[in-house]
C-alpha positions as CSV (number, residue, x, y, z in Angstrom):
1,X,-10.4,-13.0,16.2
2,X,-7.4,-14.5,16.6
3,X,-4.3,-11.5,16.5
4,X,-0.8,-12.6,16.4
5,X,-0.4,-8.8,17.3
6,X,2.0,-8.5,20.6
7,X,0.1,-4.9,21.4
8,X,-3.1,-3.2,20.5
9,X,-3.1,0.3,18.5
10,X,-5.9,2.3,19.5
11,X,-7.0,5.4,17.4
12,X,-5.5,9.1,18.1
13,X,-7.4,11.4,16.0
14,X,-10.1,11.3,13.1
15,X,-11.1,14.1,11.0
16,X,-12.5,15.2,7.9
17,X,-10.4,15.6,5.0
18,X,-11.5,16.8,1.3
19,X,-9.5,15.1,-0.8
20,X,-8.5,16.9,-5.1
21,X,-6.5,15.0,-7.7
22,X,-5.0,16.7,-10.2
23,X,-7.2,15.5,-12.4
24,X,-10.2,17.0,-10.9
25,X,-11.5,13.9,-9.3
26,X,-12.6,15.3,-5.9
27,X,-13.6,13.6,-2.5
28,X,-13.2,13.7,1.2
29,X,-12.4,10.8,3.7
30,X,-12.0,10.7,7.7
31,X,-8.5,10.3,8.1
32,X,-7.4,8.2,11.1
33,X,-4.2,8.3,13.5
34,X,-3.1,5.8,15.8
35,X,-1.6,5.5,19.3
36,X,0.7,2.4,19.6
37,X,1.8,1.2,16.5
38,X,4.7,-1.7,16.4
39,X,7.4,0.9,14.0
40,X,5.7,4.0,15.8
41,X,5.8,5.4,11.8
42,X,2.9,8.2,11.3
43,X,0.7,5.7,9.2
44,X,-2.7,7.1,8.4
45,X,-6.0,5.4,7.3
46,X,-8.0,7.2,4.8
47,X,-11.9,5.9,5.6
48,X,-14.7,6.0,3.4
49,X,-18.2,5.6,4.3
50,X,-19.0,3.1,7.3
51,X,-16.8,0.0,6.5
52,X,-18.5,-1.7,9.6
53,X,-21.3,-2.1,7.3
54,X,-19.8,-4.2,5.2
55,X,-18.9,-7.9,6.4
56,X,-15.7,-7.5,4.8
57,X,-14.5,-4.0,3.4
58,X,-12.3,-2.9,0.8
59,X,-8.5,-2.6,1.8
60,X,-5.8,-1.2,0.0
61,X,-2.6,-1.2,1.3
62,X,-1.1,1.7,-0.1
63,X,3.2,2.2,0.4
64,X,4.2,5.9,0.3
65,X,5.9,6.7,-2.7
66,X,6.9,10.8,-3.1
67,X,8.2,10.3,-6.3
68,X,5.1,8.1,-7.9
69,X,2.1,9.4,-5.7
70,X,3.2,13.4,-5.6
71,X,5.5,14.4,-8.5
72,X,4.0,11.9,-11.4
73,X,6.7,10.0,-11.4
74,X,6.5,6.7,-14.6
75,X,9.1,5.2,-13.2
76,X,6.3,3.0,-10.8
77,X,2.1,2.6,-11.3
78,X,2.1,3.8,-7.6
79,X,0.7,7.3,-8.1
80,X,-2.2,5.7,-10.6
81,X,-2.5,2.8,-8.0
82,X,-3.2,5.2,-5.2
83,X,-5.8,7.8,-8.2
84,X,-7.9,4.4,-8.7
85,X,-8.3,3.2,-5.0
86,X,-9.2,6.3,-3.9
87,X,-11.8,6.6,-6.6
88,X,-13.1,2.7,-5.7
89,X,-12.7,3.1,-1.9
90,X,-14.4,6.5,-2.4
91,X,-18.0,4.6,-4.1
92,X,-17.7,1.1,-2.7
93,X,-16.8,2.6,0.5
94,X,-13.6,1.1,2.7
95,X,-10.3,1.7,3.8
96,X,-6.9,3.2,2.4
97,X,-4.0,2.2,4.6
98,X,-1.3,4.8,3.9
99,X,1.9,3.5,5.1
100,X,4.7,5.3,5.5
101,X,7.2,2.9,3.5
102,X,9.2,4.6,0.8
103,X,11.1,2.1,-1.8
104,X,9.5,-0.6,0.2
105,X,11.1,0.4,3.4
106,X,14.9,1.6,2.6
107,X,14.2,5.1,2.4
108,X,13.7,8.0,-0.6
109,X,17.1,8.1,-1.1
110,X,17.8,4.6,-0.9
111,X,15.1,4.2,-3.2
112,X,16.7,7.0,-5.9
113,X,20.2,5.3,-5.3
114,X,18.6,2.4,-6.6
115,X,17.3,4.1,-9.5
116,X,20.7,4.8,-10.5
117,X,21.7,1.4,-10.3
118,X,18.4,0.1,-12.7
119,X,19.5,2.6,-15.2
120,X,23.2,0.1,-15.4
121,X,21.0,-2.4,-15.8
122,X,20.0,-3.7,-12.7
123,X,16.1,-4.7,-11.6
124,X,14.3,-2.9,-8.7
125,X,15.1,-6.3,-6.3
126,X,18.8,-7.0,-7.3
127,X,19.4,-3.0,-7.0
128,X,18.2,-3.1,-3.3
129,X,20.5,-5.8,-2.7
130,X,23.7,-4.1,-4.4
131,X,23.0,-1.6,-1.9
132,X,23.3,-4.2,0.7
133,X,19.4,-3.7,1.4
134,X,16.6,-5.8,1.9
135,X,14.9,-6.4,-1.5
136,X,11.6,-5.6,0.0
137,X,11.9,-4.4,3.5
138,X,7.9,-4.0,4.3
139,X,6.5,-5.3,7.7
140,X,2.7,-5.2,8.1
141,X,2.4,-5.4,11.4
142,X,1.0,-1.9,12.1
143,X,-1.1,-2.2,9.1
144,X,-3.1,-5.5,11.3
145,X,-2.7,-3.2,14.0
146,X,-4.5,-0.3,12.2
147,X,-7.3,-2.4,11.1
148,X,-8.0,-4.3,14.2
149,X,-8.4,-0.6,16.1
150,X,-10.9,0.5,13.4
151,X,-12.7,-2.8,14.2
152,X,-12.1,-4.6,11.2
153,X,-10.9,-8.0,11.2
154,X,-12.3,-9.6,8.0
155,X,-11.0,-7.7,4.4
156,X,-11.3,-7.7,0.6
157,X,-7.8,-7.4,0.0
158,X,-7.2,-4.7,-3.2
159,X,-3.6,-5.6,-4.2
160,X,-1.1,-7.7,-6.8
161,X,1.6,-8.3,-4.1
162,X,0.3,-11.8,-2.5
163,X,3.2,-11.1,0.8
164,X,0.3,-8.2,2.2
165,X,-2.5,-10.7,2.7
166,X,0.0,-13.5,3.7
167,X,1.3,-10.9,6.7
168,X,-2.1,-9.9,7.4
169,X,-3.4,-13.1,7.9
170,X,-0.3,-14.0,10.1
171,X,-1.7,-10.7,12.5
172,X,-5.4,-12.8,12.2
173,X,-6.5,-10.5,10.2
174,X,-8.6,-12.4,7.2
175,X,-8.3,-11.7,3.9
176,X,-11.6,-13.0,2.0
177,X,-10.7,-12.2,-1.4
178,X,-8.0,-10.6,-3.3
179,X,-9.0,-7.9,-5.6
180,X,-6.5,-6.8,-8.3
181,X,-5.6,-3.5,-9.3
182,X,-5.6,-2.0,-12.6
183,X,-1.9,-2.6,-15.1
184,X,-0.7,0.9,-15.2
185,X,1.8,-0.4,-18.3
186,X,4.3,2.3,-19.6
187,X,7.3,2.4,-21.4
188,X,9.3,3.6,-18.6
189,X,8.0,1.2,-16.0
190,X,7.5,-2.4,-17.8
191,X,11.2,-3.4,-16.4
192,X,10.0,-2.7,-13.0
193,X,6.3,-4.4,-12.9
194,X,8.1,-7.4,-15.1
195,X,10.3,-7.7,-12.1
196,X,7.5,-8.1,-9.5
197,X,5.5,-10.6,-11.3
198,X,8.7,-12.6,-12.1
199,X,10.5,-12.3,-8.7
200,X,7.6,-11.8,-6.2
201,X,4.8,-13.2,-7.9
202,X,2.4,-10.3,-8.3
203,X,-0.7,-10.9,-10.3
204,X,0.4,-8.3,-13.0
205,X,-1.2,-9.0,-16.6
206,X,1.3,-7.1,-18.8
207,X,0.6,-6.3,-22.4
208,X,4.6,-7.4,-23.6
């Protein structure tokens, strides 16, 4: 392997966790913490079943989102992004990287300032920059970092955003395929996923 990475993460703690959605779908995973990661950010990786037995594992990179993942929010497909990896992670076996990058790195409240501003009429990416903000402020290098101290180094990427496996594969970490997600398509969110196919190229397949 190959790493770009400056520093090595190593692993902190690992333990058991059951995991309930409230839908009922129920699992458990080994939930990793690291030592030495780049933005010292409390990142976790949710493991399931050996992903050294695979040559390359499932990944998804999964951004925190409070208002998406916790309270339901249609606003964003995070929340059912997060449901369906867990459920394929959770048979296929692999990895969830939970990163801890709200509104793609400015911030909860940055983020629900920029709400306010989409409901003038502004997208996700131009309100991030009326805030004087970066449109997507996500680094990945803890992410490599997080992978290359579980000993993975080779991936099957699950994710639309095509900047993920181009960072990772600046970190040397390779990304063998690109597995989409599901289109989680609603009335209140079409503006937004419209805005990352058009502006940031994610492989989206929207209905309208």
């Amino acid at each position: 392997m190959t790493a770009s990475l400056t520093a090595r993460a190593t692993v902190r703690t690992s333990v058991r966790v059951p995991l309930r959605f409230g839908d009922g779908f129920s699992t458990a995973a080994d939930t990793v913490t690291f030592h030495g990661l780049a933005d010292q950010a409390e990142h976790v990786a949710l493991v399931f079943g050996d992903p050294a037995a695979s040559p390359a594992p499932l990944v998804r990179m999964h951004s925190e989102c409070l208002t998406g993942d916790v309270f339901g929010s249609a606003r964003c497909d995070c929340g059912p992004q997060l449901r369906e990896a867990v459920e394929r992670l959770s048979t296929e076996g692999g990895v969830l990287l939970y990163l801890r990058q709200e509104g793609r790195g400015i911030g909860l409240y940055n983020k629900l300032d920029a709400y306010a501003l989409q409901d003038r009429g502004l997208d996700t990416y131009e309100a991030n920059s009326a805030l004087g903000l970066p449109e997507d402020g996500r680094d990945y290098t803890a992410a490599a970092q997080m992978l290359t101290a579980l000993g993975i180094d080779t991936i099957d990427l699950l994710s639309n955003n095509p900047d993920k496996g181009a960072q990772l594969e600046s970190h040397g970490i390779t990304v063998r395929n690109h597995v989409p997600t599901g289109v989680f398509e609603t009335a209140s969110n079409v503006g937004y996923l419209r805005a990352k196919v058009e502006h940031t190229g994610h492989t989206i397949a929207l209905a309208v």
